[in-house]
C-alpha positions as CSV (number, residue, x, y, z in Angstrom):
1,X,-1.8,-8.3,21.0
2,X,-3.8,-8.3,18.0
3,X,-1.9,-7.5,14.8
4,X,-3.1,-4.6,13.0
5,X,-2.4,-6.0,9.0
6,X,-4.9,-7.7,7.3
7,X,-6.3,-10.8,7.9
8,X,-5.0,-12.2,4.9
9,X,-1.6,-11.5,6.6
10,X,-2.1,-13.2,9.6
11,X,-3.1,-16.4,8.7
12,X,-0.6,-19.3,10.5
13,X,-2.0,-22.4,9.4
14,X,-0.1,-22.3,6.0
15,X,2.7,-24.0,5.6
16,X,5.0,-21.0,4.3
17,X,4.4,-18.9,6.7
18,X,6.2,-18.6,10.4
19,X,4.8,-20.7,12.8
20,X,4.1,-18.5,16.8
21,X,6.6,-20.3,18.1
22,X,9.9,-19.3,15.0
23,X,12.4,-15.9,15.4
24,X,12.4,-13.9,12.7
25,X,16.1,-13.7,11.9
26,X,18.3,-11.5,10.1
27,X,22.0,-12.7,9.9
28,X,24.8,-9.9,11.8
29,X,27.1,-8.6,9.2
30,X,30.9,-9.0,10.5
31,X,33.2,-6.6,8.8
32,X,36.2,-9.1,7.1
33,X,39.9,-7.7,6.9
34,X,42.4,-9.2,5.0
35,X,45.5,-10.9,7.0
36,X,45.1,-14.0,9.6
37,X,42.7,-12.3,11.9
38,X,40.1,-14.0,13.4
39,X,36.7,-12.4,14.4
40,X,34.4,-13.6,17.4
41,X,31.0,-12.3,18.7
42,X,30.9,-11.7,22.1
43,X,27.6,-11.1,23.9
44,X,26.9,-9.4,26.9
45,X,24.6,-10.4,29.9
46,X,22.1,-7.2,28.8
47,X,22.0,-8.4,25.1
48,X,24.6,-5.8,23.6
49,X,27.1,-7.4,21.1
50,X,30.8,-7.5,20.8
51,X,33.3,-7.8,18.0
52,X,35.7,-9.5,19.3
53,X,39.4,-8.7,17.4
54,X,42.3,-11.7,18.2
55,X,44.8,-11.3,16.2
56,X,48.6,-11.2,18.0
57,X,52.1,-10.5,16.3
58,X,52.4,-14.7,16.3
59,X,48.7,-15.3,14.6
60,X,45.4,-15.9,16.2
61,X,46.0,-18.6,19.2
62,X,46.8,-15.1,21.7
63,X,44.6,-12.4,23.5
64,X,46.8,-9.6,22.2
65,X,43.9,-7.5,20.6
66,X,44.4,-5.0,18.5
67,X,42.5,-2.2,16.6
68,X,40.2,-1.7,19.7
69,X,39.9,-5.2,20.6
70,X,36.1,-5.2,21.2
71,X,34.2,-3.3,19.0
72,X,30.3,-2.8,19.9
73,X,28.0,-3.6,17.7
74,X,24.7,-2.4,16.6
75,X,21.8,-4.5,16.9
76,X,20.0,-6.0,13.6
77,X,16.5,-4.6,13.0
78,X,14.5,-6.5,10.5
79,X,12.8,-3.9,8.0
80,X,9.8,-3.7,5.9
81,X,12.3,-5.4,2.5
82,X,13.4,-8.2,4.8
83,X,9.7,-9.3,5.6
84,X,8.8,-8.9,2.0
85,X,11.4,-11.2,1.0
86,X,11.1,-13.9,3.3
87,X,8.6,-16.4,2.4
88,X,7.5,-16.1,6.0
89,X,4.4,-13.5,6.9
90,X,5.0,-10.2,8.3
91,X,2.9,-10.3,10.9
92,X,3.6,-13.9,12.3
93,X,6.6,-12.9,14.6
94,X,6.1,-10.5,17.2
95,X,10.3,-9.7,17.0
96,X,9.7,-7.7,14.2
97,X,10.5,-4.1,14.1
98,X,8.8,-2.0,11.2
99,X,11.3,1.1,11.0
100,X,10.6,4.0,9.2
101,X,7.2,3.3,8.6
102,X,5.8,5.6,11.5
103,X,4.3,8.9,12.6
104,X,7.0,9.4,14.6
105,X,9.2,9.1,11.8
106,X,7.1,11.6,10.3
107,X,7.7,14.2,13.8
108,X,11.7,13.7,13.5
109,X,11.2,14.6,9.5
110,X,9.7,17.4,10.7
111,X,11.6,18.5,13.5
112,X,15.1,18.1,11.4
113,X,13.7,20.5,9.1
114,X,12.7,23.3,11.8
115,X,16.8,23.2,12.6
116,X,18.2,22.8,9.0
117,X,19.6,25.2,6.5
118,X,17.2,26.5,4.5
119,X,19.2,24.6,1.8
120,X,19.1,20.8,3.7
121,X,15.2,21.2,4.5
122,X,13.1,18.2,2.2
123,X,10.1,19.4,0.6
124,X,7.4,17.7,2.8
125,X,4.0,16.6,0.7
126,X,1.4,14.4,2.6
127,X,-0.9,12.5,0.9
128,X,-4.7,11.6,2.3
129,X,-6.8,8.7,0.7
130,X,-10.4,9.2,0.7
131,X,-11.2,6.2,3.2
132,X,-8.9,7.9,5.9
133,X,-10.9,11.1,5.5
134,X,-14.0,9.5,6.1
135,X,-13.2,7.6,9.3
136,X,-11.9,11.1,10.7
137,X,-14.9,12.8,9.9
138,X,-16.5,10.5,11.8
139,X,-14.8,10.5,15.0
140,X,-14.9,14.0,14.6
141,X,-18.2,14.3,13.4
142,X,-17.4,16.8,10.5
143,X,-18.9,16.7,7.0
144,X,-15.9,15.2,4.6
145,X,-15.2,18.7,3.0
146,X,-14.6,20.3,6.6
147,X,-12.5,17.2,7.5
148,X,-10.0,17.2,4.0
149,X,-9.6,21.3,5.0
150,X,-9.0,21.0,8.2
151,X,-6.5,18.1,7.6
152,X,-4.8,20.2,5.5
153,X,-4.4,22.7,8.2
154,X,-3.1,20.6,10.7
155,X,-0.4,18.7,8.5
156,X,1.0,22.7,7.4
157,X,0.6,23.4,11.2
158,X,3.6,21.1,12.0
159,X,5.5,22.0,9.0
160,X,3.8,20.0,5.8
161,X,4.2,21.9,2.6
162,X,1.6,20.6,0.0
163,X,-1.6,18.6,1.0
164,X,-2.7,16.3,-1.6
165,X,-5.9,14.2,-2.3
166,X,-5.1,10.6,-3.7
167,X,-8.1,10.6,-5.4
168,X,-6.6,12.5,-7.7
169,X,-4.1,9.4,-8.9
170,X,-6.5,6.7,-8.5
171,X,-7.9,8.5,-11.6
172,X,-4.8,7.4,-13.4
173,X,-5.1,3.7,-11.7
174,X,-8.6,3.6,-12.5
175,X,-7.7,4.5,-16.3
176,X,-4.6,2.1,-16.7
177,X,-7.3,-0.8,-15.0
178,X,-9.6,-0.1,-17.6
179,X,-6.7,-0.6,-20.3
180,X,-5.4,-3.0,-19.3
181,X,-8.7,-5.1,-19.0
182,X,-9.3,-4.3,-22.6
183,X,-6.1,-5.3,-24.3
184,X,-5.9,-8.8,-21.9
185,X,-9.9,-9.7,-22.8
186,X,-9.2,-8.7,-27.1
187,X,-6.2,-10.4,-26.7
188,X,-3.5,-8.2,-26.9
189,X,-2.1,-8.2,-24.0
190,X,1.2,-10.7,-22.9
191,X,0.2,-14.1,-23.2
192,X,1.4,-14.4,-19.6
193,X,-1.0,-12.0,-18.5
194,X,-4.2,-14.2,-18.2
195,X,-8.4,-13.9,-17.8
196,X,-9.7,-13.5,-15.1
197,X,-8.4,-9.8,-14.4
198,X,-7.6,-10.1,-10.4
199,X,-7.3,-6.2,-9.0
200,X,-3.5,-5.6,-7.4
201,X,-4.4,-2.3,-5.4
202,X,-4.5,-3.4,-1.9
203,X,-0.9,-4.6,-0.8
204,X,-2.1,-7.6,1.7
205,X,-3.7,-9.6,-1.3
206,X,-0.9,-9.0,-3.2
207,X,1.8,-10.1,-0.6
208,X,-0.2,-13.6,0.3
209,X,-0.4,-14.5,-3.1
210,X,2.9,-13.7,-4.1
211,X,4.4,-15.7,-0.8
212,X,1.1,-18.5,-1.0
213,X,0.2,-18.9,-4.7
214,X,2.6,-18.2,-7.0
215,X,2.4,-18.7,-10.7
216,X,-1.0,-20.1,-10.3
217,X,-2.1,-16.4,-9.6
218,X,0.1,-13.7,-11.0
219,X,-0.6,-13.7,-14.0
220,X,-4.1,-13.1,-13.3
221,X,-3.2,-9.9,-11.1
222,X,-3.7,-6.1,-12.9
223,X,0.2,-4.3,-13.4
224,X,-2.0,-1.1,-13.2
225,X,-0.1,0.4,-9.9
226,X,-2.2,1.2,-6.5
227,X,-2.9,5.3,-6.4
228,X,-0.3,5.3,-3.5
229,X,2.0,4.5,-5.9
230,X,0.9,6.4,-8.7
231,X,1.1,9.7,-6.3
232,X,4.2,8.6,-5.4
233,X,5.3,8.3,-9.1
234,X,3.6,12.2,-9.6
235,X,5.2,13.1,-6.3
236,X,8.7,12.0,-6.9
237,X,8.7,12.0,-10.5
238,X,6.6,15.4,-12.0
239,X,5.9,17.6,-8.9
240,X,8.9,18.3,-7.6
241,X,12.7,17.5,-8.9
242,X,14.4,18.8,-5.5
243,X,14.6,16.2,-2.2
244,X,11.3,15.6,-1.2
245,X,9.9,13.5,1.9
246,X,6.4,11.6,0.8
247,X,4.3,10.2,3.4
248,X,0.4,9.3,2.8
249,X,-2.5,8.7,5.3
250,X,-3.6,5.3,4.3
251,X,-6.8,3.2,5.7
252,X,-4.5,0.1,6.6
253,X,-1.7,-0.9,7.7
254,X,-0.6,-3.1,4.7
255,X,0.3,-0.1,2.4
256,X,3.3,-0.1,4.8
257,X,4.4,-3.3,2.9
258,X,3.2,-1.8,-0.6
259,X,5.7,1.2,0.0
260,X,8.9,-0.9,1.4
261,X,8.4,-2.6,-2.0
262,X,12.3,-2.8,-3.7
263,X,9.7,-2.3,-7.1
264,X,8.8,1.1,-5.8
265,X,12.7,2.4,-5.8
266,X,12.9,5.0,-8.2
267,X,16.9,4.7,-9.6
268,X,16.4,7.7,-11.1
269,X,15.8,10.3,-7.7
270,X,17.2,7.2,-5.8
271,X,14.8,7.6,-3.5
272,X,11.3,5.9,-1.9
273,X,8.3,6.8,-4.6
274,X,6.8,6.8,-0.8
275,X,8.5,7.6,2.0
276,X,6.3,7.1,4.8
277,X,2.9,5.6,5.2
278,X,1.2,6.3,8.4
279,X,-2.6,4.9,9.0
280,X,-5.6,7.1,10.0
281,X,-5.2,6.3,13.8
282,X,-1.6,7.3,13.4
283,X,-2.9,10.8,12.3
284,X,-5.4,10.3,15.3
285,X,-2.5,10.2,17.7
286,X,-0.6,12.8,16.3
287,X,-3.4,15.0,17.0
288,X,-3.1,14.0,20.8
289,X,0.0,14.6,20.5
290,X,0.3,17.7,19.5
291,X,-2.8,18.8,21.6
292,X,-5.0,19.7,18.3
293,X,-8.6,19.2,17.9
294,X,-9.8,18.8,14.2
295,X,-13.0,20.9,14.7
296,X,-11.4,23.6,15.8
297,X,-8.5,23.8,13.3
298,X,-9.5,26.9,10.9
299,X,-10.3,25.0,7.2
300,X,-7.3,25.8,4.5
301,X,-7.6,24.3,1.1
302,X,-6.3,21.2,-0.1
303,X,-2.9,22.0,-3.0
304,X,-3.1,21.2,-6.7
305,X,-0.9,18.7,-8.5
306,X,-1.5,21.1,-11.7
307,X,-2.7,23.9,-12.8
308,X,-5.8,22.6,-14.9
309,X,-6.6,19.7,-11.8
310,X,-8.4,22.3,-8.9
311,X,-8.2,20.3,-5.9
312,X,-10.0,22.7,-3.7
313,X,-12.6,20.4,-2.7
314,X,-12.1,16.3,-1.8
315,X,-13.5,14.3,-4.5
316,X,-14.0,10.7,-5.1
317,X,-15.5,7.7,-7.2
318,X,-18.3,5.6,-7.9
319,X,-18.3,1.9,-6.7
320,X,-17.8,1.6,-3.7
321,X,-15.2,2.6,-0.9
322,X,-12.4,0.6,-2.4
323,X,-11.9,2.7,-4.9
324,X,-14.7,1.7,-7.6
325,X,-12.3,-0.4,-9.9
326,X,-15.2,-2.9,-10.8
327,X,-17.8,-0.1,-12.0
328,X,-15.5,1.9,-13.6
329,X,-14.5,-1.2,-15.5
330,X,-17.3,-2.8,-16.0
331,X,-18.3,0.3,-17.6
332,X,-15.5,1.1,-20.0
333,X,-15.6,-2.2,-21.0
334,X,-19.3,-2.7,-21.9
335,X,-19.0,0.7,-23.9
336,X,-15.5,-0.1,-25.4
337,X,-15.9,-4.1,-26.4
338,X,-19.7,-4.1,-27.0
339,X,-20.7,-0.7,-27.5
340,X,-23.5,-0.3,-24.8
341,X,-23.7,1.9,-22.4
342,X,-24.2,1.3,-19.1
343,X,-26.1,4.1,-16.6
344,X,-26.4,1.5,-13.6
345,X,-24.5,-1.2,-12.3
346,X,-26.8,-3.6,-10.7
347,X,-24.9,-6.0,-8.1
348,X,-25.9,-9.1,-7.4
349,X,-25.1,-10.7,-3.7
350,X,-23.9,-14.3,-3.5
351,X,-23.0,-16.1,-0.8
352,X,-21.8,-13.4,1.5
353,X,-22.4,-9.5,1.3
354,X,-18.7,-9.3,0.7
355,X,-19.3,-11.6,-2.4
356,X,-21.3,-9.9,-5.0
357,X,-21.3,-10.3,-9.0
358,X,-22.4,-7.8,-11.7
359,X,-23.3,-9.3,-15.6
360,X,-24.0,-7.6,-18.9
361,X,-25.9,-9.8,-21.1
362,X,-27.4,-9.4,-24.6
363,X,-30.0,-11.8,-26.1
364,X,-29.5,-14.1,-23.2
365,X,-25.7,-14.5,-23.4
366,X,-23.1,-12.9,-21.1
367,X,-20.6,-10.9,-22.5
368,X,-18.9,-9.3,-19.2
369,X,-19.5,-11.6,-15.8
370,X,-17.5,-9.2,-13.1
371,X,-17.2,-10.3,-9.6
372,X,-16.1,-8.3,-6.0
373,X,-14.9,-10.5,-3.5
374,X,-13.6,-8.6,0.3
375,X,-12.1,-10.8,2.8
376,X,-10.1,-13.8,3.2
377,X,-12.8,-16.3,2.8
378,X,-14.1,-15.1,0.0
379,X,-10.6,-15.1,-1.3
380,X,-9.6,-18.5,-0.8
381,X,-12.8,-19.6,-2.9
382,X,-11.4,-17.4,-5.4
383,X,-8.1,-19.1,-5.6
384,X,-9.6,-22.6,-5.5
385,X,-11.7,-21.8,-8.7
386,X,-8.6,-20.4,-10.2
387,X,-7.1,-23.7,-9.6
388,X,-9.4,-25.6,-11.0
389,X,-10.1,-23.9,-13.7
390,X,-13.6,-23.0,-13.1
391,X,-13.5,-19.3,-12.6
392,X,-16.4,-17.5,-14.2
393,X,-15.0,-14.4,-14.0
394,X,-13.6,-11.7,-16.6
395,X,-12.6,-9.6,-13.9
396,X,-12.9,-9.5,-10.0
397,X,-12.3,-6.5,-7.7
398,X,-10.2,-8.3,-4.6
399,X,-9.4,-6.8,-1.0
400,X,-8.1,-8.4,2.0
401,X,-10.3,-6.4,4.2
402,X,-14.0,-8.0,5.1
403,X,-16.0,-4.9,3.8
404,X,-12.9,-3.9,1.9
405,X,-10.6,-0.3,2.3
406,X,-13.2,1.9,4.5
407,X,-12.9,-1.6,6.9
408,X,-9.2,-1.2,7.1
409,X,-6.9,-1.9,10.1
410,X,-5.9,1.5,10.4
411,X,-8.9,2.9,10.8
412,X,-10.2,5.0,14.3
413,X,-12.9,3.1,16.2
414,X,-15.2,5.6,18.0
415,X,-16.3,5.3,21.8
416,X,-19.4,3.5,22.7
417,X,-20.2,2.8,18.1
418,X,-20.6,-0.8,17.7
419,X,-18.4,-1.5,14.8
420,X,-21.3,-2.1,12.2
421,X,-22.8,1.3,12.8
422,X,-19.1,2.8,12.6
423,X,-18.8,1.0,9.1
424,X,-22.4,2.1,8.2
425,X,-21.5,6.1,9.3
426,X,-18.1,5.8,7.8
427,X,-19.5,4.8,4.2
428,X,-22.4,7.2,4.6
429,X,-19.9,9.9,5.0
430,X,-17.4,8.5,2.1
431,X,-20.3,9.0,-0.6
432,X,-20.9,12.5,0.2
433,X,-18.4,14.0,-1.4
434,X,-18.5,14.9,-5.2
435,X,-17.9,11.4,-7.3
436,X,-16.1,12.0,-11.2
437,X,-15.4,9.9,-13.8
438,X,-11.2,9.2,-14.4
439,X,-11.5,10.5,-17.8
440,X,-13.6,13.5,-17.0
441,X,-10.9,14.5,-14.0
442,X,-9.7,17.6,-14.7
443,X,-5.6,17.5,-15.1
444,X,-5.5,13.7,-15.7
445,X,-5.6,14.1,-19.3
446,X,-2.8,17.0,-19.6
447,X,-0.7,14.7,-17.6
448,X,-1.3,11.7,-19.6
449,X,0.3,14.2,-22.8
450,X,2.7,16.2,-20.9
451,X,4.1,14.1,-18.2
452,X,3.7,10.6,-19.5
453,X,4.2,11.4,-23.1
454,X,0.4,9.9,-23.7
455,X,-1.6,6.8,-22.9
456,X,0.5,3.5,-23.5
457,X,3.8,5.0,-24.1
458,X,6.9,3.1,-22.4
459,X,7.2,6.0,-19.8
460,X,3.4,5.6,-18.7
461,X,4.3,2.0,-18.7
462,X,6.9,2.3,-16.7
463,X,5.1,4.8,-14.0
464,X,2.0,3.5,-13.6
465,X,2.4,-0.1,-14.1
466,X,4.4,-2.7,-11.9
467,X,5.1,-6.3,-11.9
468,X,4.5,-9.1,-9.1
469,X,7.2,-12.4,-8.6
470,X,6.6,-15.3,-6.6
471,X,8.3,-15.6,-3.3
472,X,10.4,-19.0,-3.0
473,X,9.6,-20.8,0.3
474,X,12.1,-21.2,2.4
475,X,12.7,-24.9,3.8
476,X,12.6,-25.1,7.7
477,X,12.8,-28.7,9.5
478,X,10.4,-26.5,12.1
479,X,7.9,-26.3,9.4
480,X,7.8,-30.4,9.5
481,X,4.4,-31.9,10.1
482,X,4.2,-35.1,11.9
């Protein structure tokens, strides 16, 4: 069965990842008592496991068990963290089990609060990212505004509290990018944070370089966190101080990974910034399953992360439908390093339409060369330049996805649509909707004073910025080649 993560993710021929033919395993914790007791595993002909007690009045050489003598077992499930920390790939072995990353987690959420106390019910908020909307409103054939609406409907029909848009928080991504881009290309910045500036919001580049590449990348990668995580940070963090349950409608399967992060832990709440992601086809079947048509769910409006930010309508950004991080950029950066002012980003396509290059000059030099490179090939070229030291770049805008987010793994195909004139409707749809500058978004600005205690402070540091580690490869005599 095809694996729904990115391509990036799926890769075999590299030599830390799992080869087909490798178990993913995850070691069974035995419980150790003190005295001369020995323990034994003892496994049944249906699979189940035993904890096996032998420990006798004259030591461990005699069957005379004692505290139960065989205890049952439960059976190890390999998580979201163990995959992130193995120097393996996710999607390589077919034993794993993603847990609690699900729509039906989502339904037993849901149904647990229907029967609890008024007291023990969590505070459900759902999240929706623009690139899910589209694909919906697609399938459904319903203009983007109708689809957000009736969305939000549907997710307080089965018990949702607050519906938010995540464009909202890419505004604060978007803003910390632009930064961060500055202070790194003046100088500024940590000398271990290096030129060109490589984009960190989609999760499946980040995990392959972090498990492939190491310290010849990292330091190229933004800290500005996705907006997943920077909703989950306003989520968890400013919205609401009681137990809350987070889950977002992402366009792929590989924000899964970005929320199982250990990074994304808040100590604090001790909880999940993001507590469940589930993709757009997820949504899809929850819909089936709960017998609901989106056209002909009655529109209610989307909620309001503060009072100043109306939310009543979807909105997004310019650049593309990965979330515009080049443009907006590009833009800042021409106007804040150079003083012009750009009112039209021309791209340039190179080898590939998923490779494509944008350049302010003046008097025949280049001041800003910015790049956008979607899909694994492209990225690969990337990484060998990197290596070599002949990157052009200032700053590239890199996604996993050929096409990049509105391409995702998670998104719905649509009967008898050939995929190209899926993508074509789905980004036709994805640009209808009103488009705002981050620093023009109404709210982001009182939350930058209020919340964060203003731009660059340590607390807006520590929210909306992250950090990335290299994954140590783990030596295998099955990973041999003769």
């Amino acid at each position: 069965m095809a694996s729904p993560f990115s391509g990036a993710l799926q890769l075999t021929d590299l030599d830390d990842f799992i080869a087909p033919s490798q178990d993913c395993i995850k070691p069974m914790k035995v419980d150790k008592r003190s005295g001369s007791g020995v323990a034994k595993i003892h496994i049944e002909d249906d699979g189940s496991y035993f904890q096996v007690s032998q420990r006798g009045p004259w030591g461990t050489g005699f069957s005379c068990f004692q505290d139960g003598g065989m205890k049952k077992l439960e059976k190890a499930k390999i998580s979201l963290d163990d995959c992130l920390a193995c120097s393996g790939c996710v999607t390589s072995a077919e034993t794993v089990l993603i847990t609690q990353q699900s729509h039906e987690e989502l339904r037993k959420v849901l149904g647990a609060n229907k029967t609890a106390a008024p007291d023990q019910q969590k505070l459900v908020v759902i999240s929706v990212s623009p690139q899910s909307r589209a694909s919906l409103a697609v399938r459904f054939q319903l203009n983007p505004t109708d689809t957000a609406r009736k969305l939000t409907a549907f997710f307080k029909k089965i018990g949702a509290h607050y519906v938010f848009d995540t464009a909202f928080s890419r505004n604060f991504s978007l803003l910390e990018s632009q930064r961060e881009f500055v202070q790194r290309f003046r100088g500024q910045a940590d000398p271990k944070q290096a030129l060109p500036v490589l984009t960190s919001a989609c999760p499946g580049w980040i995990c392959y370089a972090e498990k492939t590449h190491g310290s010849t990348v990292l330091p190229h990668i933004s800290t500005a966190r996705s907006p997943q995580q920077v909703m989950g940070s306003l989520v968890k963090d400013f919205f609401a101080q009681q137990q809350v349950y987070h889950a977002t409608v992402m366009p792929c399967y590989d924000k899964k990974l970005e929320a199982s992060r250990p990074d994304f832990f808040s100590q604090e709440h001790q909880t999940r910034d993001v507590d469940c992601v589930i993709t757009t086809g997820e949504v899809f079947k929850l819909l089936e399953e709960e017998g609901v048509s989106l056209s002909e769910l009655e529109p209610a409006p989307l909620d309001s992360l503060c009072s100043s930010a109306s939310a009543q309508e979807p909105t997004s950004h310019r650049g593309g439908g990965s979330g515009g991080y080049l443009e907006h950029v590009f833009r800042h950066a021409a106007q804040e390093l150079f003083g012009i002012h750009v009112t039209e980003v021309t791209y340039r396509p190179l080898r590939n339409k998923d490779l494509q290059e944008v350049i302010l000059e003046r008097d025949g030099q280049v001041l800003l060369h910015f790049a956008a490179a979607y899909g694994f090939r492209n990225i690969q070229n990337l990484v060998q330049k990197l290596k070599r030291g002949r990157c052009p770049y200032h700053f590239v805008e890199v996604m996993a996805c050929p096409a990049g987010c509105l391409n995702g793994g998670g998104q719905l195909k649509v009967p008898d649509m050939p995929g190209k004139e899926l993508l074509q409707q789905v980004e036709r749809l994805y640009g209808l909707v009103r488009t705002e500058a981050p620093e023009d978004a109404p709210g982001v600005q009182e939350l930058y004073e209020h919340w964060l205690q203003g731009a660059g402070s340590e607390r807006a540091g520590r929210l909306l910025h992250t950090s990335y580690r290299a994954v140590e490869k783990a030596g295998s005599g099955l990973s041999i080649r003769w």
